[in-house]
C-alpha positions as CSV (number, residue, x, y, z in Angstrom):
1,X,118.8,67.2,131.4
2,X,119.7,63.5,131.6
3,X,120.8,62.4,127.8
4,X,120.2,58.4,128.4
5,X,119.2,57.7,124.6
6,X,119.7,55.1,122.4
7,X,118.5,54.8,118.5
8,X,115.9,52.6,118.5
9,X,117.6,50.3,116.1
10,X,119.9,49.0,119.4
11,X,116.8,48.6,121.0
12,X,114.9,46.9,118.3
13,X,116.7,45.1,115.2
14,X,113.9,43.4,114.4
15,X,112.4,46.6,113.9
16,X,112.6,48.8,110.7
17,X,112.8,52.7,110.8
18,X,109.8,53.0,108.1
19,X,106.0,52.8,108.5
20,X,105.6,51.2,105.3
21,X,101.7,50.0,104.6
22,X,102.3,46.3,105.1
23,X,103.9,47.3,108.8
24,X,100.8,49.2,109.3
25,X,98.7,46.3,108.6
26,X,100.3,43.7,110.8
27,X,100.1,46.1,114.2
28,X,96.6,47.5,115.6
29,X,96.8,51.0,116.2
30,X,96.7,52.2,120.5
31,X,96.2,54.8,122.3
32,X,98.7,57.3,123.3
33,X,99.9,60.5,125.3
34,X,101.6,62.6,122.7
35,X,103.5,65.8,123.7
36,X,105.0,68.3,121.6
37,X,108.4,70.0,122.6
38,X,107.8,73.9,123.3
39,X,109.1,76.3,121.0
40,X,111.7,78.7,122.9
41,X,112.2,78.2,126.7
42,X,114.4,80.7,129.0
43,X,117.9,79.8,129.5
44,X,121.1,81.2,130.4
45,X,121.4,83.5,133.8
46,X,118.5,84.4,134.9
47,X,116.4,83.6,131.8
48,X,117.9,85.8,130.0
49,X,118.9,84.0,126.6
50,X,115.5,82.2,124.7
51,X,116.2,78.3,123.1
52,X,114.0,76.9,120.2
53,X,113.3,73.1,120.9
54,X,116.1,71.1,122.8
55,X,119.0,69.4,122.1
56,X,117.5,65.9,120.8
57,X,114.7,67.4,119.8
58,X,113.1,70.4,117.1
59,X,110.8,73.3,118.4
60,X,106.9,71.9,117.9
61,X,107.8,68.3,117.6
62,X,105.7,65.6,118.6
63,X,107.0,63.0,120.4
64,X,105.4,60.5,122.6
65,X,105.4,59.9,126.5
66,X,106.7,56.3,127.7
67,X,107.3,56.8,131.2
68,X,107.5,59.7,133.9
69,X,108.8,59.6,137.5
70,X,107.1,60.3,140.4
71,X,108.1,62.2,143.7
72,X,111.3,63.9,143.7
73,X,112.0,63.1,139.7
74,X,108.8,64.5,138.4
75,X,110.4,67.0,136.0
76,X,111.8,64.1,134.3
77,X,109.9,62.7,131.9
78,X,111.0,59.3,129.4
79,X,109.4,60.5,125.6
80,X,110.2,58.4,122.4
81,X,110.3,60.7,119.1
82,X,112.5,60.9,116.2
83,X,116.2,62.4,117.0
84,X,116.5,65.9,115.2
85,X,119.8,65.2,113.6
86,X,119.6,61.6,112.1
87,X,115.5,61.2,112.7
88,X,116.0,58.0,113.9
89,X,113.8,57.1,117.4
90,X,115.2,57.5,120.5
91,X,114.3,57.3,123.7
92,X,115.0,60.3,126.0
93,X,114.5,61.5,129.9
94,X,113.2,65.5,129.4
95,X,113.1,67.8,131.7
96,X,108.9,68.8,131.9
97,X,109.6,72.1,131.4
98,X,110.3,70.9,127.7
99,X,107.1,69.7,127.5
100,X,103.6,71.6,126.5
101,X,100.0,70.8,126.0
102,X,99.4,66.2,126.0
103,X,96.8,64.7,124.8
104,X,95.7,61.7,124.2
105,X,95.6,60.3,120.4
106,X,95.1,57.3,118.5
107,X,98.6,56.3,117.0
108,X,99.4,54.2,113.7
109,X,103.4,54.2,113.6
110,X,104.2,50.4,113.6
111,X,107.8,51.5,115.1
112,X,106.6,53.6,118.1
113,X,103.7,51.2,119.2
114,X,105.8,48.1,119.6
115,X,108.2,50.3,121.5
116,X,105.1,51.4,123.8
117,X,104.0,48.3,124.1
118,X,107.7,45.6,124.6
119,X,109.9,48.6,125.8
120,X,113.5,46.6,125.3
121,X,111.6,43.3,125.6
122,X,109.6,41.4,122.3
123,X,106.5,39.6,121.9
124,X,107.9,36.5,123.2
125,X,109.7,37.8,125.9
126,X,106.2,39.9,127.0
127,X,103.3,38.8,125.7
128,X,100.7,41.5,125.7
129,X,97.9,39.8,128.0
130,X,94.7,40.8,129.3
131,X,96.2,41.3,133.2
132,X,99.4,43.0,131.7
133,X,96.9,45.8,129.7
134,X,94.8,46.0,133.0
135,X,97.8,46.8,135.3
136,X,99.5,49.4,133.1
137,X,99.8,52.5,134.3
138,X,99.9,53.9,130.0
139,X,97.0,52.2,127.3
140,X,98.5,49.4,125.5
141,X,95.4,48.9,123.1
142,X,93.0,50.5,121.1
143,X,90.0,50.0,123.6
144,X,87.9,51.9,125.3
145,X,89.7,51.7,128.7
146,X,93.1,52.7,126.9
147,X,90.9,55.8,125.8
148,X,90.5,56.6,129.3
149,X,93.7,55.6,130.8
150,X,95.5,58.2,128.2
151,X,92.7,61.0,128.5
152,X,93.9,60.9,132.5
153,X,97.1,60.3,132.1
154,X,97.3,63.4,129.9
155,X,94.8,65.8,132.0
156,X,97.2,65.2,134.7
157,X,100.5,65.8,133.5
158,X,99.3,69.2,132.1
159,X,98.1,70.5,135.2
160,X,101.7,69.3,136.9
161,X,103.6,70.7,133.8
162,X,101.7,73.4,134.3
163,X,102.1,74.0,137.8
164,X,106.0,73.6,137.2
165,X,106.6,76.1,134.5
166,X,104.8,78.7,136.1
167,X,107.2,77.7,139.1
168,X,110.0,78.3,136.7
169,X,109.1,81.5,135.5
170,X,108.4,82.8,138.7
171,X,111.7,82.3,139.6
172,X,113.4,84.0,136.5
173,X,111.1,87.1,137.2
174,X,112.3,86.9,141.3
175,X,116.2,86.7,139.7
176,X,115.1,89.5,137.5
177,X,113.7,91.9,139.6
178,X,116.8,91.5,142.1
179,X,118.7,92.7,139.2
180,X,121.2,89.6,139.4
């Protein structure tokens, strides 16, 4: 699993940690994918050990997708949630396997939605404009549109998560039933 992280005060100084109420009032909640980390996966030789959670991040956790990879990266997938030792956000690349049932949710946190919205950039640097929301592949709004965009976004990546851990387990029972 790729560990590319960085707390998100590096990426944002402007930005406090907290979601204090007059935060809340100066940003317009979006839509988003949210994704919660599964609670034991099979590791070890031939699945034979059980983890809880992962390293960055606690069993059940919700974090949020930013970006996933297509084609011969797809098991890699760029989520922003709070770090389970210092709960700061960070920004990680997770294997999908990691990864159990999206959906698509209206989110409030001041911290995560300019981080959706500017990545490393700011306002200034990337205005969020009509043609920039259009050609997003994620919602960058509240709309309707967004609605849709994330309701997709998230139908799809179950089925391929999906698809992919029942890959994964098929191979542990193959590696089990070999007796390896």
């Amino acid at each position: 699993m790729a560990d590319n992280f960085q707390d998100s005060e590096d990426l944002h100084n402007e930005t406090p940690q907290s979601d204090s109420p007059q935060e809340k009032s100066n940003v317009s909640p979006i839509w988003a994918v949210s994704v919660k980390i599964v609670e034991e996966t099979p590791s070890g030789f031939a699945g034979r050990e059980t983890r809880r959670g992962t390293r960055k991040f606690n069993a059940n956790q919700k974090v949020y997708l930013w970006d996933y990879t297509s084609g011969n990266q797809w098991p890699m997938v760029d989520v922003i949630g709070r770090y389970r030792a210092k709960h700061k956000y960070i920004n990680v690349m997770v294997n999908a396997r990691y990864l159990i049932h999206f959906r698509a949710e209206m989110l409030y946190s001041p911290t995560i939605i300019r981080y959706l919205q500017y990545g490393y950039a700011t306002p200034e640097t990337a205005p969020l404009t009509p043609e920039r929301i259009a050609n997003s592949w994620m919602p960058l709004d509240g709309s309707e549109a967004s609605q849709k965009k994330a309701l997709s976004v998230a139908d799809s990546m179950n089925k391929r998560a999906d698809q992919h851990r029942a890959e994964l387990l098929k191979r542990i029972e193959e590696q089990r039933s070999k007796g390896l």
